[in-house]
BAFI-3210 file (N, C-alpha, C; in Angstrom, 3 decimals, decimal comma, padded with zeros to 6 digits):
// residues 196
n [1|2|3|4|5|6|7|8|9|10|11|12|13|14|15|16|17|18|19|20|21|22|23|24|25|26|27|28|29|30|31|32|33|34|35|36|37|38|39|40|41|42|43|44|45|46|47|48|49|50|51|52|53|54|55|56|57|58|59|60|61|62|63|64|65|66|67|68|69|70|71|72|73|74|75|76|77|78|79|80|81|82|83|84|85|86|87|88|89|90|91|92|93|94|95|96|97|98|99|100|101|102|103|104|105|106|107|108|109|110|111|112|113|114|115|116|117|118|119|120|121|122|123|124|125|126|127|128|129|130|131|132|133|134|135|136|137|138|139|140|141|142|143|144|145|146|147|148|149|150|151|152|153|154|155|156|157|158|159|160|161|162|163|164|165|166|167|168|169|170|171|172|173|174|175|176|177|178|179|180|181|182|183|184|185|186|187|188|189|190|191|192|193|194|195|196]
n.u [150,953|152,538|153,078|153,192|151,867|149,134|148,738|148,403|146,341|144,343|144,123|143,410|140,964|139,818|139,864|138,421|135,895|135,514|135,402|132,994|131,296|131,046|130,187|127,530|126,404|126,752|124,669|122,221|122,442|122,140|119,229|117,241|117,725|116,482|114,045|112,853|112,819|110,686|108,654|108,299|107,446|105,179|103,649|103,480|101,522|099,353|098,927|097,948|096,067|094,252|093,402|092,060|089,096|087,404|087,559|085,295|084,150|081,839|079,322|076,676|073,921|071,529|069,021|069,747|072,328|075,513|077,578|080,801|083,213|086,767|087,956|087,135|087,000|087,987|088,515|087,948|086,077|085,758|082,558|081,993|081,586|079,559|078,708|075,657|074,063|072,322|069,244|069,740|068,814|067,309|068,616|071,126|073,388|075,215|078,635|081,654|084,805|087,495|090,341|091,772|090,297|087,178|084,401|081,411|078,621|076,484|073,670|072,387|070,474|068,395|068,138|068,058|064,890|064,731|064,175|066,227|069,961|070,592|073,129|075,272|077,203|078,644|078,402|080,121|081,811|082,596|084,879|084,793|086,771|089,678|090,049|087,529|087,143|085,556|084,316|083,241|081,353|080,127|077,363|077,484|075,935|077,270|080,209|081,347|083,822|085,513|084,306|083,786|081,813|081,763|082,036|079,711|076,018|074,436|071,655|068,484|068,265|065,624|062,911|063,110|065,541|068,161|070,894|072,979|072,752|072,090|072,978|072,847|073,302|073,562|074,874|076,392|075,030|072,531|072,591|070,979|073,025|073,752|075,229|076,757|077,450|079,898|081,019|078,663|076,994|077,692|077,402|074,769|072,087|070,407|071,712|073,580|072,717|072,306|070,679|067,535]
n.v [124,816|124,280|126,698|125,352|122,634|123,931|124,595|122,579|121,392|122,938|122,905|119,843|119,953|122,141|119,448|117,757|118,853|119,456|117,207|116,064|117,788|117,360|114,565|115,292|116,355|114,388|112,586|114,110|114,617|111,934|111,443|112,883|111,790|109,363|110,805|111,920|109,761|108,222|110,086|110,256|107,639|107,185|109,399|108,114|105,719|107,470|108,295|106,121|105,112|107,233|106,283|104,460|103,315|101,351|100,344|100,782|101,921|100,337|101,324|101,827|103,808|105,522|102,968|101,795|100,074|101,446|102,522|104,413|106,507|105,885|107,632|110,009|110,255|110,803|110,295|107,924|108,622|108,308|108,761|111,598|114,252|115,933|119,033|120,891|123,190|126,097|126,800|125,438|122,765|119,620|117,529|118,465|117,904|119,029|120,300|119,340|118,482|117,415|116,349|118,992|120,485|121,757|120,290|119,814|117,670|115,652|113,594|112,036|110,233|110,955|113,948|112,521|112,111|109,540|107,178|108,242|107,779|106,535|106,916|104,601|101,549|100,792|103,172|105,365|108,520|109,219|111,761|113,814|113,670|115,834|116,769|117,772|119,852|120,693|121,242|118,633|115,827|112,405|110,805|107,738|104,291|102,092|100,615|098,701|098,065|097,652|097,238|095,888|097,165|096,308|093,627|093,391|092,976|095,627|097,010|098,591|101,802|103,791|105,295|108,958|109,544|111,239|112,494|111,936|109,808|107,891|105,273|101,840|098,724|094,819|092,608|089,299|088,121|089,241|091,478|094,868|097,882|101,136|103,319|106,256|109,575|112,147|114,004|115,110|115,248|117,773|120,134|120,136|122,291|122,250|120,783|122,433|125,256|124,759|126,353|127,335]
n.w [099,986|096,660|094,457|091,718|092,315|092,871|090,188|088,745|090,020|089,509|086,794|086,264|087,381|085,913|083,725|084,448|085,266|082,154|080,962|081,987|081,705|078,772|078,575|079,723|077,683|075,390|077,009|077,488|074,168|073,560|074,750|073,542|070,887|071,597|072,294|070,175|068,393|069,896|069,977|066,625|066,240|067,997|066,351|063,757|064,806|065,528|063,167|061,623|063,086|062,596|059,900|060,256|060,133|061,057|063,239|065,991|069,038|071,340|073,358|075,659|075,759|077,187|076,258|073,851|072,469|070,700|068,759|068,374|066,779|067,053|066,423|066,930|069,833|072,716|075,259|078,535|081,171|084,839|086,111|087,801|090,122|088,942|087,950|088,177|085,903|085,652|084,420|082,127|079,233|079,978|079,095|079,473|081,759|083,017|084,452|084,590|086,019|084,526|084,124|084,794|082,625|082,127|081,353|079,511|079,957|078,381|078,176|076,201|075,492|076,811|075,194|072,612|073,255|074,767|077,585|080,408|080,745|083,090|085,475|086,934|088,505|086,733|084,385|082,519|081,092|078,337|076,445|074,050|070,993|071,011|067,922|067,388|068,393|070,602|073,423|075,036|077,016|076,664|078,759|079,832|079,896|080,180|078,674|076,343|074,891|071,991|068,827|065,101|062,724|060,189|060,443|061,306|060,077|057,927|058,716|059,018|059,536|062,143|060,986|060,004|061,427|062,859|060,725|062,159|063,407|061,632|061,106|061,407|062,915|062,829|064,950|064,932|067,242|066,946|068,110|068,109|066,993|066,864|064,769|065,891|064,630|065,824|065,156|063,512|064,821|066,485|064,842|064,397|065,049|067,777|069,436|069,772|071,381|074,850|076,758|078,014]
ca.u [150,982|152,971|152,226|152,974|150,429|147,788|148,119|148,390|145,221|143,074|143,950|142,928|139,589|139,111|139,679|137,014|134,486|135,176|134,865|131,830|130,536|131,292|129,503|126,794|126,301|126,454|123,729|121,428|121,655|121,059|118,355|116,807|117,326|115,576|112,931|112,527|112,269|109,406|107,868|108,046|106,911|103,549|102,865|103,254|100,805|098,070|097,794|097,521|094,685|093,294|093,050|091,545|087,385|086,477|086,991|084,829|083,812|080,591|078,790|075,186|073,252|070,094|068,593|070,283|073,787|075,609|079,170|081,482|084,243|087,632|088,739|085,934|086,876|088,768|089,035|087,101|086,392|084,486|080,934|082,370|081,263|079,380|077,648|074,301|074,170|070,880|068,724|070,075|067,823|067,518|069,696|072,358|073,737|076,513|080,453|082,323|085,946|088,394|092,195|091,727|089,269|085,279|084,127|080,076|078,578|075,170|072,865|072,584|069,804|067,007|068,484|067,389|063,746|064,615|064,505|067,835|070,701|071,232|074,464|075,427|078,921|079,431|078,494|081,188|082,239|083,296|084,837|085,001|088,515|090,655|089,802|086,333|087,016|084,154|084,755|081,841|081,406|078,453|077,361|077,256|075,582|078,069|081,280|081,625|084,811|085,994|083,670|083,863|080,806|082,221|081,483|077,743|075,145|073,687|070,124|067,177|067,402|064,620|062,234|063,462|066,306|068,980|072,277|074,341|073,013|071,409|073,789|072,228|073,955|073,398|075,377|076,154|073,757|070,999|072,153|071,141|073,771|073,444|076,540|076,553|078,479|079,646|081,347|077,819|076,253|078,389|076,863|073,400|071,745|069,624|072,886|074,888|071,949|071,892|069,987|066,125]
ca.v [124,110|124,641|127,243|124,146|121,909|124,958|125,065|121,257|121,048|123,614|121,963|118,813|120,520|122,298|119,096|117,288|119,555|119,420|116,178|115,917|118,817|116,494|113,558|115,316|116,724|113,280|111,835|115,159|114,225|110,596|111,064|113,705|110,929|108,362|111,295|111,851|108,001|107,808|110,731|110,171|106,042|107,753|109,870|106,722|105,108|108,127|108,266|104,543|105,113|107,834|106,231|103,102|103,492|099,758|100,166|101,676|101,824|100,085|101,565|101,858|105,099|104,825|101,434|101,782|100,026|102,956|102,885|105,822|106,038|105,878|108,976|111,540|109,814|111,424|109,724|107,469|108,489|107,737|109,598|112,189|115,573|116,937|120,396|121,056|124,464|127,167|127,030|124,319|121,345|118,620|116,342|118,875|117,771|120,091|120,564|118,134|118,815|115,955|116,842|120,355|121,060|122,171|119,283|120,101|116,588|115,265|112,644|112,042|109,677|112,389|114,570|111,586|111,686|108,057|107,430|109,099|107,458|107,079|106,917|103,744|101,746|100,519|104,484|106,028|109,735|109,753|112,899|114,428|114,153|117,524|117,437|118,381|121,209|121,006|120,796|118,129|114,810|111,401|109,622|105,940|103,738|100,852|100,671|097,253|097,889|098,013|096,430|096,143|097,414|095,544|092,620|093,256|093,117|096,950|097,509|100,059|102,918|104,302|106,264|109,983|109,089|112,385|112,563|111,514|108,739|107,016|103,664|100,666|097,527|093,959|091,710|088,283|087,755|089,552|092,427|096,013|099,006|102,313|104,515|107,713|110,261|112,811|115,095|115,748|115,954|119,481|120,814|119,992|123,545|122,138|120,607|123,817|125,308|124,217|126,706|127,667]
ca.w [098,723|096,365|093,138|090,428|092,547|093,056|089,108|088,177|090,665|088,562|085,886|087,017|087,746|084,654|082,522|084,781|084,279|080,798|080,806|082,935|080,050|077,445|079,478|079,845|076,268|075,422|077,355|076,551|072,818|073,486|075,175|072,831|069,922|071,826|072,640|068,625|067,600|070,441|068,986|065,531|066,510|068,069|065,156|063,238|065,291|065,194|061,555|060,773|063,534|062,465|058,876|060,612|060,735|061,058|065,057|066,788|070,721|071,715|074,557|075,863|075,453|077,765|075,764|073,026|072,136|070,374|067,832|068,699|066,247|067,894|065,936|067,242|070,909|073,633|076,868|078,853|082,712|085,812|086,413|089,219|090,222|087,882|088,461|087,740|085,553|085,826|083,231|081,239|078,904|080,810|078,785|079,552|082,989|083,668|083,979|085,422|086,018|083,641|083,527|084,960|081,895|082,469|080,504|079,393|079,794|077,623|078,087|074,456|075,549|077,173|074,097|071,503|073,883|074,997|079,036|080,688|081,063|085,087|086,242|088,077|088,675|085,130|083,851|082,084|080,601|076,671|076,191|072,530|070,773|070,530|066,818|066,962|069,223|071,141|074,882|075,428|076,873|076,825|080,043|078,740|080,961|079,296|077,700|076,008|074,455|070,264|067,986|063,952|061,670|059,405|060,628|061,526|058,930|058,015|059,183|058,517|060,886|062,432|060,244|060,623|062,330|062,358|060,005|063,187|064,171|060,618|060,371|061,977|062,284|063,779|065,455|065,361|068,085|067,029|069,119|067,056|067,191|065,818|064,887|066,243|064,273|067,112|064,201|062,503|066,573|067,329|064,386|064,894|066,035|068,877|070,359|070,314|072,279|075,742|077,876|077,936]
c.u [151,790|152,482|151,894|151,821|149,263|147,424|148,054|146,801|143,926|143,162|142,919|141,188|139,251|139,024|138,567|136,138|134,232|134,692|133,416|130,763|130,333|130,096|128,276|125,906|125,653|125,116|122,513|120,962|121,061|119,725|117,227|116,842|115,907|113,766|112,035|111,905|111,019|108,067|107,437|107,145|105,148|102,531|102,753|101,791|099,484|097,765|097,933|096,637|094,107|092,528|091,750|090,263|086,740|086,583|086,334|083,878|082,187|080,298|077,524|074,800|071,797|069,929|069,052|071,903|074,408|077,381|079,478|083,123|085,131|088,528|088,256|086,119|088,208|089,470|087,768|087,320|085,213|083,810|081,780|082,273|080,756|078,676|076,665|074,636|072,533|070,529|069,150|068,895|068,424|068,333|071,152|073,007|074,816|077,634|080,775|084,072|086,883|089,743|092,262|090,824|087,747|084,875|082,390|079,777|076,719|074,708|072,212|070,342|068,392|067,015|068,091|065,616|063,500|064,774|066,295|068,436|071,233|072,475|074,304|076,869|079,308|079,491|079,748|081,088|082,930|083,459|085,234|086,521|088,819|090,021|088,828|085,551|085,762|084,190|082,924|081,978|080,042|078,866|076,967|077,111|076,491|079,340|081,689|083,024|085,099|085,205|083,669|082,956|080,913|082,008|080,388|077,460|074,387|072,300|069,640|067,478|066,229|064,386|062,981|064,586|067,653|069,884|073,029|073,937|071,669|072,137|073,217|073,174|073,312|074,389|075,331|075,149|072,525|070,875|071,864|071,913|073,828|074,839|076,308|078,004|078,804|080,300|079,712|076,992|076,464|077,589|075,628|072,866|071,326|070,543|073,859|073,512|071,562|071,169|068,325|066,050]
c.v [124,929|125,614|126,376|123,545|122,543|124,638|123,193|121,046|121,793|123,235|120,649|119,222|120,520|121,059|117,902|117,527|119,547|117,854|115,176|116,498|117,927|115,184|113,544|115,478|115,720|112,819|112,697|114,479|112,712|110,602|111,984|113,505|110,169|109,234|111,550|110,834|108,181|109,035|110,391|108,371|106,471|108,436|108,945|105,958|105,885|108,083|106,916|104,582|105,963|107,373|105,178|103,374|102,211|099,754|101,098|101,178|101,757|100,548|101,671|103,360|105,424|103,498|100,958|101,634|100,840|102,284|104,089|105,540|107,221|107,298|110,115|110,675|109,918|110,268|108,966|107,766|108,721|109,036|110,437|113,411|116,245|118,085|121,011|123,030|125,327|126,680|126,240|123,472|120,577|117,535|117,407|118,523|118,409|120,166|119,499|118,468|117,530|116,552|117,930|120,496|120,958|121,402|119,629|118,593|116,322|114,146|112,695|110,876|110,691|113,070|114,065|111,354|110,352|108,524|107,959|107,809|107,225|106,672|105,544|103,170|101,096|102,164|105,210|107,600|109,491|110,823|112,654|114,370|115,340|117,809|117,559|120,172|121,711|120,599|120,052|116,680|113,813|110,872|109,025|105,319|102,436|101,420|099,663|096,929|098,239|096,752|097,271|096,262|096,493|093,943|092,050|093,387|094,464|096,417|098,547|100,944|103,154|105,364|107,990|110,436|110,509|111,931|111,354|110,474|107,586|105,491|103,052|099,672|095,849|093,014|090,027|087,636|088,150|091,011|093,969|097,651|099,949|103,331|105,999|108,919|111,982|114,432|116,216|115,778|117,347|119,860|120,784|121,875|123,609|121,522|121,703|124,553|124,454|124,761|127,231|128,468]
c.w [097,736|094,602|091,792|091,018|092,692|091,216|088,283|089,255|090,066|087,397|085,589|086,657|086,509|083,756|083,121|084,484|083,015|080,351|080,986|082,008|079,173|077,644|079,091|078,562|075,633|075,596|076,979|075,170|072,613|073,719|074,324|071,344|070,255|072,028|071,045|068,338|068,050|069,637|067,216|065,303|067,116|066,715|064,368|063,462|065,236|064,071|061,049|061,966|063,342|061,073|058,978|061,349|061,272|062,803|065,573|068,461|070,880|073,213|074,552|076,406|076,093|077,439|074,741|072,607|070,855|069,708|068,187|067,886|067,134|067,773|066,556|069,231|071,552|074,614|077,498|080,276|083,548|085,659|087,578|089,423|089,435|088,396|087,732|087,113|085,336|084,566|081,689|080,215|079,447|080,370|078,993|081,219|083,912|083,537|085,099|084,724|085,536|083,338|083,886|083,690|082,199|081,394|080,243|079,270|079,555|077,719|076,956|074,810|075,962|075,863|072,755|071,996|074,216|076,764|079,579|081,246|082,308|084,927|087,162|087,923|087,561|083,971|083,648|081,482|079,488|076,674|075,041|072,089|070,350|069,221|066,684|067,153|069,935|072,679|075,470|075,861|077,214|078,173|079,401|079,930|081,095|078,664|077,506|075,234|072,534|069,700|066,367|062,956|060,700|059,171|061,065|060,004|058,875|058,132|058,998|060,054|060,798|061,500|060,931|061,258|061,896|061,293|060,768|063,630|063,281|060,191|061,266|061,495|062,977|063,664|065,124|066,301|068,326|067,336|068,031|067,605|066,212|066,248|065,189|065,699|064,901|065,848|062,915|064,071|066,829|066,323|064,208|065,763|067,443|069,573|071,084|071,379|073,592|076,874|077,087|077,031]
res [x|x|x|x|x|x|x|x|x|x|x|x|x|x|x|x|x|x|x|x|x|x|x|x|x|x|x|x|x|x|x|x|x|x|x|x|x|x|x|x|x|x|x|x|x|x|x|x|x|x|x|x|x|x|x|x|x|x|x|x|x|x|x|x|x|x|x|x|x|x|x|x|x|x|x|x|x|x|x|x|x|x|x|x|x|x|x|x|x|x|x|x|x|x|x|x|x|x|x|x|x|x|x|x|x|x|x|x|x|x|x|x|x|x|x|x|x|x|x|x|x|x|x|x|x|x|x|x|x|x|x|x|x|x|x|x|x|x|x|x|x|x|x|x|x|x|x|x|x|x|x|x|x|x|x|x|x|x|x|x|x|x|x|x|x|x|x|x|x|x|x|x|x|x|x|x|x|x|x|x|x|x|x|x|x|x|x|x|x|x|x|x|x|x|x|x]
***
């Protein structure tokens, strides 16, 4: 070959690659717009839900249908492995592994002295949201989905009835649900205590 075509052929090359550079550059920052928008379109979406109290997640608590606002609420997942820990209270039921994290999981229901919560195939796992910082989650024998306080009629709690779980409401149909506020639960003393 000849030395002009050796050097018209690295040429060649180099202004590929540059071009290919350029290309790529390109598609990089596109895609590192579109990764912004989606970001900044989520954060959007968390704080017009975090501002938003009127929904909150109906589930069943032993006998008791139960409000869980959507803000103080993690994740919802199946009943599965949990491990019994020594010397525990009996509404404490153990760790159960959720996302790679040691999840501590409460039967809020034994813990309120109502019958326990069994586990069966509608039983779910509420874990705690990030912002409470409390690596904890409820077995709910139920999870009925997003219902609006707002549109029940308030009711008398129970005489005595803690901080966390003093709102009463009723239903259109009669049915009676009590809000459980999981941000005034962590600080409860006899909650943070879970062994003998």
């Amino acid at each position: 070959m000849a030395p002009n075509s050796q050097a018209d052929s690295g040429a060649e090359r180099d202004h590929a690659e540059r071009d290919h550079a350029v290309h790529d550059g390109a598609e990089r920052r596109s895609r590192l717009r579109q990764y912004q928008v989606q970001l900044l379109d989520r954060m959007q979406v968390a704080k017009t839900n975090a501002a938003d109290h009127s929904k909150q997640l109906g589930v069943m608590i032993g006998q008791t249908r139960c409000l869980l606002d959507m803000t103080e609420v993690g994740e919802i997942a199946p009943v599965a492995g949990i491990s019994k820990v020594p010397l525990a209270q009996d509404w404490y039921l153990g760790l159960a592994n959720i996302r790679g994290n040691l999840t501590g999981i409460i039967d809020l229901a034994r813990y309120r002295g109502e019958p326990t919560g069994m586990s069966g195939s509608d039983s779910r796992i509420i874990t705690f949201a990030p912002g409470l910082a409390f690596n904890c989650a409820l077995l709910v024998g139920r999870v009925f989905g997003l219902r609006k306080p707002d549109d029940m009629a308030p009711d008398v709690a129970a005489a005595g009835a803690p901080a966390w779980s003093d709102h009463c409401f009723r239903d259109s149909e009669g049915q009676r649900w009590t809000r459980i506020d999981l941000s005034l639960l962590v600080q409860e003393t006899r909650f943070l205590h879970v062994g003998f």
